[in-house]
C-alpha positions as CSV (number, residue, x, y, z in Angstrom):
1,X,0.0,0.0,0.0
2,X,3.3,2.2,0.9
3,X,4.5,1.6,-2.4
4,X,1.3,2.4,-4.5
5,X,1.2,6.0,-2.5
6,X,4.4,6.5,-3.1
7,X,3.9,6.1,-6.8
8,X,0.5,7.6,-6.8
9,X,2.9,10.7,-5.3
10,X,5.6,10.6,-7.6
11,X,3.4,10.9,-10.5
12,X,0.9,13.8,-8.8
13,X,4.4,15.3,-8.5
14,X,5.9,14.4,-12.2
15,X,2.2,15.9,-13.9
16,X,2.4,18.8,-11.7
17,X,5.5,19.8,-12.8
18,X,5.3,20.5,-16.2
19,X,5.2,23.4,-19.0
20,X,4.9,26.6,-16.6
21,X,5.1,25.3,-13.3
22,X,1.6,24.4,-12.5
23,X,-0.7,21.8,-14.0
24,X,-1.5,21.6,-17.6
25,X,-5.7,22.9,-18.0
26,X,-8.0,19.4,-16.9
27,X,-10.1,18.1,-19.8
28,X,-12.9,19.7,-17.5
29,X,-11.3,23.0,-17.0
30,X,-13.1,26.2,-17.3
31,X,-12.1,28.2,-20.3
32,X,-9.4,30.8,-19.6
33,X,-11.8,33.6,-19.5
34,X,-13.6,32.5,-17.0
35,X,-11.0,31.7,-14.7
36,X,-9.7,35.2,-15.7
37,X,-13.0,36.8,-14.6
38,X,-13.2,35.0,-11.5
39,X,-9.6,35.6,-10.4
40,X,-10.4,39.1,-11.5
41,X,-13.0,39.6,-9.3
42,X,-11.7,37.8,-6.4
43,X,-8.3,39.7,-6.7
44,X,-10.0,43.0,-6.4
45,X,-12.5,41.9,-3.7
46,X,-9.6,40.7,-1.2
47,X,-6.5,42.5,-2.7
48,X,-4.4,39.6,-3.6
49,X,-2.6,39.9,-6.4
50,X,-4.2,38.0,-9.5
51,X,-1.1,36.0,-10.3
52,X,-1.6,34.5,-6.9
53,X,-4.6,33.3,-7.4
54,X,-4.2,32.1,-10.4
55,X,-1.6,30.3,-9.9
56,X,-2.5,28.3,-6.5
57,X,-6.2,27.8,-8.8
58,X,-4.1,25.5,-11.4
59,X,-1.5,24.1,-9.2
60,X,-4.7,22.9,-7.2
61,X,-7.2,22.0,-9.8
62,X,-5.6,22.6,-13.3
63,X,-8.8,24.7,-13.8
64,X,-11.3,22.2,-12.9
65,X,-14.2,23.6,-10.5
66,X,-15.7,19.5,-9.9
67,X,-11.4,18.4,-8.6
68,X,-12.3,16.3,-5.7
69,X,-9.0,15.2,-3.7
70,X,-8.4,12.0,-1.5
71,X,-7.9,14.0,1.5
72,X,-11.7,15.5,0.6
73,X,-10.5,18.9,-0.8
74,X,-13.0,20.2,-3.7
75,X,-12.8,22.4,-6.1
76,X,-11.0,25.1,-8.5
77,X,-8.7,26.1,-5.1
78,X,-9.2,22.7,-3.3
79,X,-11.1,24.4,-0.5
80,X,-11.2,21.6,2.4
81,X,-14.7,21.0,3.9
82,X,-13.6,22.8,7.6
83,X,-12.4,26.1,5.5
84,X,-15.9,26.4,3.1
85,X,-17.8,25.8,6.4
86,X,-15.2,28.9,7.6
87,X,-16.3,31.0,4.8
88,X,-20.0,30.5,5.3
89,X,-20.2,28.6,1.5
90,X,-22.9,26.1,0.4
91,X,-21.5,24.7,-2.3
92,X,-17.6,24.2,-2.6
93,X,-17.6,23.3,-6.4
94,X,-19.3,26.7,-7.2
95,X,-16.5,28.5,-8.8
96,X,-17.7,31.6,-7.6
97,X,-18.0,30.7,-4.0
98,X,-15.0,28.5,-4.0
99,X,-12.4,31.1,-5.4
100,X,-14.0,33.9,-3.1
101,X,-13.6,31.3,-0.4
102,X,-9.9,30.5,-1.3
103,X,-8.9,33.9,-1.6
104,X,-10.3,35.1,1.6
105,X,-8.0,32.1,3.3
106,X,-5.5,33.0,0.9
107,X,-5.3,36.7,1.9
108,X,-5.8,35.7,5.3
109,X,-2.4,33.6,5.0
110,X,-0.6,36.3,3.4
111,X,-1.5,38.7,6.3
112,X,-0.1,35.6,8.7
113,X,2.8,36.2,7.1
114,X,3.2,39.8,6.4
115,X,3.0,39.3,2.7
116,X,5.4,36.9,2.3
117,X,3.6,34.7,-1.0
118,X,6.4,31.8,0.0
119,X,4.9,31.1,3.4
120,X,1.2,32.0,2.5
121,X,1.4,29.3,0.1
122,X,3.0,26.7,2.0
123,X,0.4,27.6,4.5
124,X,-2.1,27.0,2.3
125,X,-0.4,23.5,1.2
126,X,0.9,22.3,4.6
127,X,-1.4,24.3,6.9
128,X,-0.1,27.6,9.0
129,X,0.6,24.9,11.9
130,X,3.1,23.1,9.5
131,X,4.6,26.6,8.8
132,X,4.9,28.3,12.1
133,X,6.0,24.3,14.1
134,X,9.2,24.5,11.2
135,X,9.3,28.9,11.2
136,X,9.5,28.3,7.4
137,X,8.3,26.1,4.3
138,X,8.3,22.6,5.9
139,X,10.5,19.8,4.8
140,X,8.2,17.8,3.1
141,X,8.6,17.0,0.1
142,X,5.0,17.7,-1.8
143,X,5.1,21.4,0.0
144,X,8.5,22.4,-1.4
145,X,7.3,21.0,-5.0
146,X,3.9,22.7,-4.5
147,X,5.9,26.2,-2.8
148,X,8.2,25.9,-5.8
149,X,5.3,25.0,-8.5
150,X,2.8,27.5,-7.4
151,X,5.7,30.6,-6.8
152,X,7.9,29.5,-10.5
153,X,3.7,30.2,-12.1
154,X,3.5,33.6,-9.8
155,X,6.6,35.0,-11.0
156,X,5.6,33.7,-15.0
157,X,2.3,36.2,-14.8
């Protein structure tokens, strides 16, 4: 069973990783203008910058608002049941309520971390415990891909 996670990683990890740091768009993905509008709009409601969002929305989904994780995360920014609960939501693949949702914890991350996009991001990976128990970007190994991933896509918009 060790062995078919660890695979199951190392491939999540190998897809992840290619063309411009985040995921390539799902087969389901919204169009690009749409993700644009919602980022858009979530960008200007929280003030976090766009390229942010955008890229923590395909490193977690690749674009596609029904993503459903093994660990129970849904949606375009892979809100976990606990945070849409949080953020007062009713339906965690709406695309609407789940990137206003996952920008609010976003935002809330960055102020954690007084604008530092690194931490906020691993945060949002690893969980702000993760972060604040190793006073950095924890040493596991699918949180320094993901930090690396999400922040290479940042810098490219």
């Amino acid at each position: 069973m060790q062995r078919l996670l660890a695979a199951l990683a190392l491939l999540g990890l190998l897809y992840g990783c290619g063309g411009a740091g985040y995921l390539p768009y799902s087969p389901h993905a919204l169009g690009p203008q749409r993700i644009h509008e919602l980022v858009s709009d979530a960008s200007a409601r929280d003030q976090v910058p766009p390229g942010l969002i955008r890229a923590v929305l395909m490193a977690e989904s690749a674009g596609d608002p029904s993503a459903l994780s093994v660990a129970g995360a849904q949606g375009l920014m892979q809100i976990m049941p606990a945070t849409a609960r949080s953020c007062g939501i009713d339906n965690a693949f709406d695309p609407n309520e789940n990137v206003a949702c996952g920008t609010s914890y976003l935002k809330t991350l960055l102020d954690r971390y007084h604008g530092n996009a690194t931490l906020a991001v691993a945060a949002y990976n690893a969980g702000p415990g993760a972060v604040d128990r190793y006073g950095g970007v924890p040493p596991f190994a699918e949180t320094q891909a993901y930090v690396a991933r999400v922040i290479s896509a940042y810098r490219s918009y």
